[in-house]
KESE-773809 format. One line per 3 residues: number of its first residue (from 1); their letters; for each residue x, y, z of C-alpha. Coordinates in Angstrom, 2 decimals, m for minus. Layout:
<recs>
NUM) A) X Y Z ~ ...
</recs>
This chain:
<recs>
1) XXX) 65.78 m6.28 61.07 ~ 63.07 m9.06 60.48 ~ 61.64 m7.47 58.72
4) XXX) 63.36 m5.86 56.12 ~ 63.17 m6.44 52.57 ~ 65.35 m8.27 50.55
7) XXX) 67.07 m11.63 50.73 ~ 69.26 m12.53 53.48 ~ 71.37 m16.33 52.78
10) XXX) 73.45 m16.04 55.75 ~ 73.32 m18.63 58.39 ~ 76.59 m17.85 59.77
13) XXX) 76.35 m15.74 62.07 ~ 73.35 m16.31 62.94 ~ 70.71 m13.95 64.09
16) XXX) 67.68 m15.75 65.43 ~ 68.87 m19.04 66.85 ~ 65.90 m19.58 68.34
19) XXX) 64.18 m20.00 65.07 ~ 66.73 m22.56 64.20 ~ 66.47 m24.62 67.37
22) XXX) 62.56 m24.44 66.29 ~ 62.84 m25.86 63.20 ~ 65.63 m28.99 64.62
25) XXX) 62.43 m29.36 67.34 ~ 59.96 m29.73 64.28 ~ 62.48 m32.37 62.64
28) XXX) 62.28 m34.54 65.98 ~ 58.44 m34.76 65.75 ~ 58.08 m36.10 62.53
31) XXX) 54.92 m38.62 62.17 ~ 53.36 m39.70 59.27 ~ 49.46 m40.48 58.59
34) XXX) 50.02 m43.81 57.75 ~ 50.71 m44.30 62.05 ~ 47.05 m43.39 62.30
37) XXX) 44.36 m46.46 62.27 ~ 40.92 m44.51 61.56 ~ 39.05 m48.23 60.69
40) XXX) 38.39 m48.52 64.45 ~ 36.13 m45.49 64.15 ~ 33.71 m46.76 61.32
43) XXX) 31.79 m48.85 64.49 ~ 31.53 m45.61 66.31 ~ 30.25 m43.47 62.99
46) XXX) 27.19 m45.85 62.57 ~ 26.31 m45.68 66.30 ~ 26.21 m42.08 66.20
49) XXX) 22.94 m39.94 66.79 ~ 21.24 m37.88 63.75 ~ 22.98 m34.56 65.73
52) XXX) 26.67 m36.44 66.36 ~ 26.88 m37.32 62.93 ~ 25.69 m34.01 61.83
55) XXX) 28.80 m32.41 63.58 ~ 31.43 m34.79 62.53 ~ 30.22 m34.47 58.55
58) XXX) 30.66 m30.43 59.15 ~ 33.73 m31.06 61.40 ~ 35.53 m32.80 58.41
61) XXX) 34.10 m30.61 56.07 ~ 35.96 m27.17 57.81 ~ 39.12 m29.78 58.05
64) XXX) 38.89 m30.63 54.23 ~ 40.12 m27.11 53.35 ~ 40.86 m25.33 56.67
67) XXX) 44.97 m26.20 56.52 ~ 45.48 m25.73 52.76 ~ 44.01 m22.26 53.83
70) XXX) 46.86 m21.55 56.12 ~ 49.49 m22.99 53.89 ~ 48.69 m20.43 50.86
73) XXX) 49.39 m17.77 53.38 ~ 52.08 m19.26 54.67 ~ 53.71 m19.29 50.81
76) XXX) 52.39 m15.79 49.58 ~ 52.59 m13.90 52.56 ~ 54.39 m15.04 55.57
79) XXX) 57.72 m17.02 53.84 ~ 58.10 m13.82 51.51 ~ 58.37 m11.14 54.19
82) XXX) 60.02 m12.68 57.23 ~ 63.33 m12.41 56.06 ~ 66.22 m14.39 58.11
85) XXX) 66.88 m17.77 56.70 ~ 67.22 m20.02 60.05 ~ 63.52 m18.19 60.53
88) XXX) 62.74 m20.16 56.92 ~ 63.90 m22.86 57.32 ~ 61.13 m23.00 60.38
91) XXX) 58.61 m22.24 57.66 ~ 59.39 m24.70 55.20 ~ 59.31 m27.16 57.86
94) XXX) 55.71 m25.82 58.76 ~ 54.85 m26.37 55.13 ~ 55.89 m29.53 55.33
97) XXX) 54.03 m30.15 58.62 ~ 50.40 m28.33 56.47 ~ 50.49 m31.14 53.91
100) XXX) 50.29 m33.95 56.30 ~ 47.61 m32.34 57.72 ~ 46.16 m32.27 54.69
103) XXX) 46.71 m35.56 53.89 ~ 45.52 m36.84 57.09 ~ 42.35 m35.23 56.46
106) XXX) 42.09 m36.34 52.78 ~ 42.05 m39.39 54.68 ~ 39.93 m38.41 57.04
109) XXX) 36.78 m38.09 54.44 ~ 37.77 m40.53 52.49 ~ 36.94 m42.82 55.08
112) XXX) 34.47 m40.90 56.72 ~ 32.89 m40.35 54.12 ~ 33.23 m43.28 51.29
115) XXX) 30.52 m41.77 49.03 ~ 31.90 m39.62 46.06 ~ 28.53 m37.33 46.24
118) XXX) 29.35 m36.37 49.86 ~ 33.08 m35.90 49.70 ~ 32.41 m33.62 46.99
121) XXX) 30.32 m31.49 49.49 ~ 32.93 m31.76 51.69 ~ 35.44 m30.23 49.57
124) XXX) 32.95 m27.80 48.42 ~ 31.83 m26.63 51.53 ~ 33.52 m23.05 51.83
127) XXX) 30.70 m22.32 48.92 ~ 27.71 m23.91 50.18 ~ 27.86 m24.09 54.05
130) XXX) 27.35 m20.46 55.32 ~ 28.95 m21.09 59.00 ~ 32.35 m22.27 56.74
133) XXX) 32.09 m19.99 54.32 ~ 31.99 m17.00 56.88 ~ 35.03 m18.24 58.34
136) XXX) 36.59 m18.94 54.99 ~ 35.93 m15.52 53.84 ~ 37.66 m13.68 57.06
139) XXX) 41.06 m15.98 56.25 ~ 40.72 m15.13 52.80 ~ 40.03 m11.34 53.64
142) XXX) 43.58 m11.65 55.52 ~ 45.34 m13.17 52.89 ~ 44.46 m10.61 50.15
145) XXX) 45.63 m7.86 52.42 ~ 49.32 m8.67 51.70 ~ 48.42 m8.98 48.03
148) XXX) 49.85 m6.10 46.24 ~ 52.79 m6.24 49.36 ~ 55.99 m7.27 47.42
151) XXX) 57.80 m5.99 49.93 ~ 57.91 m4.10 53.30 ~ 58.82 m0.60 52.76
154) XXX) 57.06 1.24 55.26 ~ 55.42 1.36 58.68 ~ 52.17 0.54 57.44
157) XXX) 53.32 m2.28 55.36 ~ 54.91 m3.90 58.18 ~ 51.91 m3.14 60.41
160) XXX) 49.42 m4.35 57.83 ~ 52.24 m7.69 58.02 ~ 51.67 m8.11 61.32
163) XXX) 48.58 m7.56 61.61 ~ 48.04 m10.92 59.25 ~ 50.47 m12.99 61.28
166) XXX) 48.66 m12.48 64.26 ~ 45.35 m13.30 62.85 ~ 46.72 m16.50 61.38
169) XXX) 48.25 m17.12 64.94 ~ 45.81 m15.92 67.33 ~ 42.43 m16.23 65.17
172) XXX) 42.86 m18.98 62.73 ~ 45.58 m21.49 64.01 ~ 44.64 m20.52 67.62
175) XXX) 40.65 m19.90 67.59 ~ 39.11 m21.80 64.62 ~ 41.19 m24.91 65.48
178) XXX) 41.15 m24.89 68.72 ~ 37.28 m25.08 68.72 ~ 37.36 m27.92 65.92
181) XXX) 39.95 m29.65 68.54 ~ 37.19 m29.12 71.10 ~ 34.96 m31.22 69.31
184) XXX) 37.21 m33.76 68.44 ~ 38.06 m34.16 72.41 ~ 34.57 m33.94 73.30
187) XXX) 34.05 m37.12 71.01 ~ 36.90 m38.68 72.73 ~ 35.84 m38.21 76.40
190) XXX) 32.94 m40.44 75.53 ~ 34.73 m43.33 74.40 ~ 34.10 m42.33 70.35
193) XXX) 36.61 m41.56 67.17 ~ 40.14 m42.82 69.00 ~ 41.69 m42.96 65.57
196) XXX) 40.55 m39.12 64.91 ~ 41.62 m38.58 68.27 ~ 45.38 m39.68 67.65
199) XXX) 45.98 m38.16 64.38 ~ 44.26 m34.78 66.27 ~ 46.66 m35.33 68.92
202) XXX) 49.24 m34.85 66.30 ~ 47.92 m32.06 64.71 ~ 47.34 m30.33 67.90
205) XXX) 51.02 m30.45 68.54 ~ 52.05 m29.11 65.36 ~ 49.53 m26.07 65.33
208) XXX) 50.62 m25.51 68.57 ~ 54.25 m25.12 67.77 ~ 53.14 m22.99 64.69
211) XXX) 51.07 m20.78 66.91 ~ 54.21 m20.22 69.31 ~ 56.69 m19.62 66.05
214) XXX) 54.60 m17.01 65.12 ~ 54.11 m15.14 68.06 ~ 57.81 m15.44 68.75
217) XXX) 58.15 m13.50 65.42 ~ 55.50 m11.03 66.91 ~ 58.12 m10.26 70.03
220) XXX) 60.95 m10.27 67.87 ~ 59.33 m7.81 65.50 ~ 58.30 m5.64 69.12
223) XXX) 61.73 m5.69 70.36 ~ 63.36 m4.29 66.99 ~ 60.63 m1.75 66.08
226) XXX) 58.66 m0.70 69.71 ~ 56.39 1.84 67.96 ~ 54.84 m1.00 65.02
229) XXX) 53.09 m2.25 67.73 ~ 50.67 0.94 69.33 ~ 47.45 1.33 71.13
232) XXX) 45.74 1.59 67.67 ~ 47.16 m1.74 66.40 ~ 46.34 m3.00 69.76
235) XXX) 42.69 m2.04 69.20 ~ 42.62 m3.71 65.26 ~ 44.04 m7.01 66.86
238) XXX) 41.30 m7.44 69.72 ~ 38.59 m6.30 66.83 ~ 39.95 m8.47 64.88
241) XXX) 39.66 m11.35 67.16 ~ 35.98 m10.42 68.54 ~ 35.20 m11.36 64.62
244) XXX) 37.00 m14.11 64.55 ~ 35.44 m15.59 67.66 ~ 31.48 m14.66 66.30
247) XXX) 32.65 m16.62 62.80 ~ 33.83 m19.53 64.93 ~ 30.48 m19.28 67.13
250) XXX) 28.30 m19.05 63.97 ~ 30.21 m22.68 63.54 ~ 29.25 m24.03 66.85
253) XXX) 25.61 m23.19 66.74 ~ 25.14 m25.38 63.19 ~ 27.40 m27.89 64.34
256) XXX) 25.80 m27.97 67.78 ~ 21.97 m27.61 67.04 ~ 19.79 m27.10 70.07
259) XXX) 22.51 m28.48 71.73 ~ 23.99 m32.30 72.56 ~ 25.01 m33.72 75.94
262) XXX) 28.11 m32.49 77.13 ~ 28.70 m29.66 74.20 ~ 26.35 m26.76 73.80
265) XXX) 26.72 m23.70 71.68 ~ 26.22 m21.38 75.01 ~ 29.36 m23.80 76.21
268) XXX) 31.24 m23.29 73.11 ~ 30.83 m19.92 73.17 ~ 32.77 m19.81 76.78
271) XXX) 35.32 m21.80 75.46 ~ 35.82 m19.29 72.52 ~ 36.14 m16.40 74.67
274) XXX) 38.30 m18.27 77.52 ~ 41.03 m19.33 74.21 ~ 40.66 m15.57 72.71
277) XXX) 41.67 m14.48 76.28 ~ 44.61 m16.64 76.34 ~ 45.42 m14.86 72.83
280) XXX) 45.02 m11.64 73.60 ~ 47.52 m12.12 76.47 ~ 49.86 m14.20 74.95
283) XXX) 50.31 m10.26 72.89 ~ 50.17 m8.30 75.94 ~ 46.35 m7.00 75.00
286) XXX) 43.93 m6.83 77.87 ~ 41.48 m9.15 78.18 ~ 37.99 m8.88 76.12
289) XXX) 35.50 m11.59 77.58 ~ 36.87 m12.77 81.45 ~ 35.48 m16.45 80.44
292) XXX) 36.45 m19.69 82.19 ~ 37.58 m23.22 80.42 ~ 33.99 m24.77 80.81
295) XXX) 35.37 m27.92 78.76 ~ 37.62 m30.44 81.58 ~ 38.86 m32.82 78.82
298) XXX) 40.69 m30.01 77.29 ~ 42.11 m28.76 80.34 ~ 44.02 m32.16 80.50
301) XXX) 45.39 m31.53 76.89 ~ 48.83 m30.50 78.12 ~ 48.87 m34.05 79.76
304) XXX) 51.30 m36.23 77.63 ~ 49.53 m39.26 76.46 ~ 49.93 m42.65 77.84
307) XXX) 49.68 m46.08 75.81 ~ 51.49 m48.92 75.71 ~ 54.50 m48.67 73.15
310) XXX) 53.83 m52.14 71.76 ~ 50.21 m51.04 70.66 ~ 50.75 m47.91 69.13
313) XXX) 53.50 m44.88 68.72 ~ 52.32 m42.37 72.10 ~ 51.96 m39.10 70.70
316) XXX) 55.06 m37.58 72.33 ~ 57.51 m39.87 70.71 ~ 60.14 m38.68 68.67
319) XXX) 62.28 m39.86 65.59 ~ 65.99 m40.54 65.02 ~ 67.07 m37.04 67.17
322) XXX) 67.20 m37.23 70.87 ~ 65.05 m33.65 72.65 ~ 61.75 m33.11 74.96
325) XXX) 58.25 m32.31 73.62 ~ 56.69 m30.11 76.09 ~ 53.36 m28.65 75.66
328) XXX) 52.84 m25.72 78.08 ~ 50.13 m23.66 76.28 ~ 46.71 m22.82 77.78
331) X) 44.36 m24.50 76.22
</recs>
C-alpha cells in the first residue's frame, strides 16, 4: 500500500500512474521568475494609501517564509512516508516548484522593499508579527507531529500522517494562500501590482496542482485502508480547519484595519469559510460555515488569462511538451 514503510524503486509496473502523469503535467508548466517584470509596480507602491501599503508590507512579509514552510514538510514528512516512486517523483517536482516560489518572493521584497532594515522585518516576521506568527506556529505544530515518525507502523501513525497532509492541503496550501491570493486579486481588480499579479498567477497554478496531488493521495490512501479515515478523524480534520480559518482571519483583520474599499475583514471572513467549505468537501466532510464567494474577481480565477503573446508569456503557456492546463477548482 501507500503507505507502507520501506523503500519501493520500482517504476515498472507501475502502481499509481496517475502520480506519474502528474509529475509529466508539472514538467510542461515550467516558468521561471525571471518572466516576471515587478518594476511596473514601483509607480503603483508609491500611490498607495497608508492602509494599502500596510497590507502589501504584511502580505510579503507571510510570503517571505510561508513556502519554505511547506517545503520542510514536504522533505521531513511527506517525501519520507508516501512510498511509491512515480508518487516521488511528483514531490521532487513540487520541491522544485517551492523554491521558485521562494525565489520569486525573495524577489518580491527585494524590490518591494529596497531597504535592508525592512526586509529584515520581513524575514523576521513569524517572531514579531502576532497575526504571522499564529499561523506560523499551527504549520509548525503540524510539522513536529511527524517528528519522532520514522516510519508508519501502525493505524495511528498513518492517521496522525494523514492527518498532516490534509492540513498542508486543505489548511495551509488551500486556506492561508488562498486568502493571501485574495489580496493579491483584489489589488489587481483595481488596476494595481500587474507584475505581482502574474508571478501570483503562476503560483496559484502550482499550489493548486499541489493541493489536488495531495488530496489524490488522501483517496488513494481511503480506497486501500477504508477504516483510516472514520467519523473521529472526520471530526479532527473539520477542527482542525475551524483553527486554521480563525489564524487566517486574525491575518485579515491586521492586514485589513477598519476595513478598505472593496476588502473588509467581515468580507474576508466569508471568503474563508466559503474556501474551507470547498475543503471540507473536496474530503467528503459536511459542510461547517454555508458561506458564499463574496469576492467576484476570484470567481473568474478559473478563467485562463488573455494577453497578447508578443508582450508577455500568458500564464497558461507551456514549455517544450505538448498537454492542456485546466484549472477546474473552486475558488
Amino acid at each position: 500500500m501507500l503507505l507502507n514503510p520501506g523503500l519501493d524503486l520500482t517504476l515498472r509496473p507501475m502502481r499509481y500512474p496517475d502520480f506519474y502523469e502528474r509529475y509529466r503535467g508539472g514538467i510542461r508548466n515550467t516558468w521561471t521568475v525571471e518572466e516576471v517584470d515587478l518594476t511596473g509596480d514601483l509607480p503603483d507602491l508609491a500611490a498607495l494609501s497608508a492602509g494599502e501599503r500596510h497590507l502589501v508590507n504584511r502580505l510579503v512579509a507571510f510570503f517571505a517564509t510561508g513556502d519554505t514552510i511547506v517545503s520542510n514538510n514536504l522533505v521531513l514528512n511527506l517525501y519520507r512516508h508516501i512510498n511509491a516512486p512515480e508518487a516521488r517523483l511528483y514531490l521532487s517536482r513540487q520541491l522544485f516548484e517551492e523554491a521558485v516560489h521562494v525565489q520569486f518572493y525573495l524577489t518580491l521584497l527585494d524590490t518591494y522593499l529596497p531597504d535592508d532594515k525592512d526586509r529584515a522585518e520581513a524575514f523576521s516576521a513569524v517572531e514579531h508579527i502576532p497575526s504571522i506568527r499564529a499561523k506560523a506556529q499551527f504549520c509548525f505544530r503540524w510539522i513536529d507531529s511527524l517528528h519522532d515518525l520514522r516510519s508508519l507502523q501502525t493505524r495511528e501513525d498513518r492517521r496522525a500522517f494523514l492527518l498532516n497532509l490534509i492540513c498542508f492541503a486543505a489548511c495551509i496550501e488551500g486556506l492561508f494562500f488562498y486568502g493571501a491570493f485574495a489580496y493579491v486579486y483584489w489589488l489587481r481588480s483595481r488596476g494595481l501590482l500587474d507584475g505581482l499579479a502574474t508571478g501570483t498567477n503562476w503560483v496559484f497554478r502550482d499550489e493548486s496542482m499541489h493541493m489536488d496531488f495531495a488530496f489524490a493521495v488522501v483517496d488513494v490512501v481511503r480506497a486501500e485502508e477504508p477504516s483510516l479515515f472514520d467519523d473521529s478523524l472526520g471530526a479532527q480534520v473539520t477542527t482542525m480547519i475551524e483553527e486554521a480559518v480563525e489564524a487566517e482571519l486574525a491575518f485579515a483583520e491586521d492586514l485589513c484595519g477598519d476595513g478598505l474599499a472593496g476588502m473588509t475583514a467581515t468580507d474576508m471572513r466569508s471568503y474563508l469559510e466559503y474556501v474551507a467549505d470547498q475543503r471540507l468537501a473536496r474530503l467528503g466532510l459536511p459542510a461547517r460555515y454555508g458561506s458564499a464567494n463574496p469576492f467576484p474577481f476570484m470567481a473568474l480565477q478559473d478563467v485562463q488569462e488573455l494577453a497578447n503573446f508578443f508582450e508577455r508569456r500568458v500564464t497558461a503557456y507551456q514549455t517544450a511538451v505538448g498537454g492542456t492546463v485546466s484549472l477546474d477548482e473552486d475558488f
